[in-house]
KEVOMAR-409350 format. One record per residue: x, y, z of N, C-alpha, C in turn; residue in three letters. Coordinates in Angstrom, 1 decimal, m for minus. Each point is the difference from the previous one (the first is absolute). Example, Ala and Ser with C-alpha at 12.3 -4.5 7.8 and 13.67 -1.06 7.14 Angstrom:
2
13.2|m5.7|7.8|m0.9|1.2|0.0|0.9|1.2|0.0|ALA
m0.4|1.1|m0.7|0.9|1.1|0.0|m0.8|1.1|0.8|SER
***
This chain:
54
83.2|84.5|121.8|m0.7|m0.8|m1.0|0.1|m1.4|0.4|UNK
m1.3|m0.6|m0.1|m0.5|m1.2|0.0|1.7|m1.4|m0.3|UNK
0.4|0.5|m1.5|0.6|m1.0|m0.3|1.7|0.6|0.5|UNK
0.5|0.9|0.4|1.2|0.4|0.8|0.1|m0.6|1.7|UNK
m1.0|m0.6|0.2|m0.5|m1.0|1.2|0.5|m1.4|0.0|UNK
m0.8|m0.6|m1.3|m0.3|m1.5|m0.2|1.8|0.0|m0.5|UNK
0.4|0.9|m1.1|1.1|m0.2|m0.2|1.2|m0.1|1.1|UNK
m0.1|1.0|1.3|0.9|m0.4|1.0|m0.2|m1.2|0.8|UNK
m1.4|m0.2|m0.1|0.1|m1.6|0.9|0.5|m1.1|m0.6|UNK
m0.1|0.0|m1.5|0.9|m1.1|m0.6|0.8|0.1|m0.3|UNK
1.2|1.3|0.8|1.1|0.0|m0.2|0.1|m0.5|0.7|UNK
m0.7|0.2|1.6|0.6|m0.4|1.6|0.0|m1.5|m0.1|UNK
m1.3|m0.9|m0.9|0.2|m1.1|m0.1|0.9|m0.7|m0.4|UNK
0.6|0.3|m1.5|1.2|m0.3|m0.7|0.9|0.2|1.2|UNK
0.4|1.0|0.6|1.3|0.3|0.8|m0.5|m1.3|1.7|UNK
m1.0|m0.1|m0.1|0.0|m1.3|1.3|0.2|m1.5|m1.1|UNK
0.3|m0.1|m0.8|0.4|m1.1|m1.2|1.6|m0.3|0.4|UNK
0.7|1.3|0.1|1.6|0.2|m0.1|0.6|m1.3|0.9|UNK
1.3|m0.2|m0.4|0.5|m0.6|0.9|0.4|0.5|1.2|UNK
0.1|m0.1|1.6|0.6|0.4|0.7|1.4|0.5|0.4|UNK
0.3|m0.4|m1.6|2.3|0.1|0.1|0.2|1.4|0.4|UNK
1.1|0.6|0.2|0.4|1.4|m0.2|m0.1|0.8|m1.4|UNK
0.1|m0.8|m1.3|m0.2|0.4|m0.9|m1.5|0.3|m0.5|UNK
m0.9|m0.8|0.3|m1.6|m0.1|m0.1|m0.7|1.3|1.1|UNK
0.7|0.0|1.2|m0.2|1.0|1.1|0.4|1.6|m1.1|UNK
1.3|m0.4|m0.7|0.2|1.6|m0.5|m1.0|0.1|m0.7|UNK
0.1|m0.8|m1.1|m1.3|m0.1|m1.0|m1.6|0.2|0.3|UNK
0.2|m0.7|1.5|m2.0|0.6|m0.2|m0.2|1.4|0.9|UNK
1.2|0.2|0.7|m0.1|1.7|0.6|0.0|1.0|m1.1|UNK
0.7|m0.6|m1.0|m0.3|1.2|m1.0|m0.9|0.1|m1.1|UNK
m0.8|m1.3|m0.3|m1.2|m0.3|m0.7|m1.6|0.3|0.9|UNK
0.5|0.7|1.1|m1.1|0.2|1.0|m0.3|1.5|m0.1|UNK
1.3|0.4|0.0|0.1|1.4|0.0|m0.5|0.5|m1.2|UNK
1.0|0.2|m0.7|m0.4|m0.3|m1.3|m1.7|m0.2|m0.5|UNK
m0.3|m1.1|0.4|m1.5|m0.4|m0.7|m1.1|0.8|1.1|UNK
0.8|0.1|0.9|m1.5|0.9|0.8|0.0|1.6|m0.2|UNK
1.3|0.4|m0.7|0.2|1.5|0.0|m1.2|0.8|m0.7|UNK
m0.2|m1.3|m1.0|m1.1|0.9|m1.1|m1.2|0.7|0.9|UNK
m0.7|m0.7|0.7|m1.1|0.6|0.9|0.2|1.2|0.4|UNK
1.4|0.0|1.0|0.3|1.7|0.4|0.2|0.4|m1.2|UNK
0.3|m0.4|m1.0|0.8|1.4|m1.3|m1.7|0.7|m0.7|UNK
m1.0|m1.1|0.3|m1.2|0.2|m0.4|m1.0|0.6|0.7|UNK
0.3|0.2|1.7|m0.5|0.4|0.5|0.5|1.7|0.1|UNK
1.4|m0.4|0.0|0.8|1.9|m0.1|m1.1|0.7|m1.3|UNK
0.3|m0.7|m0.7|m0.7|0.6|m1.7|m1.7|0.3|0.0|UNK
m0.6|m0.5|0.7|m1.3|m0.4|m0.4|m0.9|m0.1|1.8|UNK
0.6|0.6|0.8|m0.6|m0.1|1.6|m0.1|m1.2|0.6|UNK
m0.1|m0.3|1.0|m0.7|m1.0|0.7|m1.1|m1.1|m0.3|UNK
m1.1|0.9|m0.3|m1.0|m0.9|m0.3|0.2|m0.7|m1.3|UNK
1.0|m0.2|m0.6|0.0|m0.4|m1.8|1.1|m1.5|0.2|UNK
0.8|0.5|1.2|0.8|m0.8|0.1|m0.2|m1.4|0.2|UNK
m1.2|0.0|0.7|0.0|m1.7|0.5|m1.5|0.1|0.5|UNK
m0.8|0.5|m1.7|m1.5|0.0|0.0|m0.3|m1.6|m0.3|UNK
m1.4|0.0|0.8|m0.3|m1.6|m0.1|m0.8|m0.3|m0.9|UNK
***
């Protein structure tokens, strides 16, 4: 889906915002993961083509 796309890019965005610290580094490894998982969880459920339709 269209918006499981837009939505991981402006996680990736937000997470290039973070600070560089060790703490910001934990925080945006796991706001990355996290925010990009939906796509695969959407693409497991719903195929390929649905996942990151344009």
């Amino acid at each position: 889906m269209r918006h499981t796309k837009q939505f991981a890019i402006k996680v990736q965005d937000l997470v290039d915002e973070l600070p560089k610290s060790t703490s910001g580094r934990i925080v945006a490894n796991q706001l990355s993961r996290s925010g990009t998982a939906i796509a695969a969880n959407v693409r497991d459920d719903f195929g390929e083509e649905h996942a990151f339709q344009h």
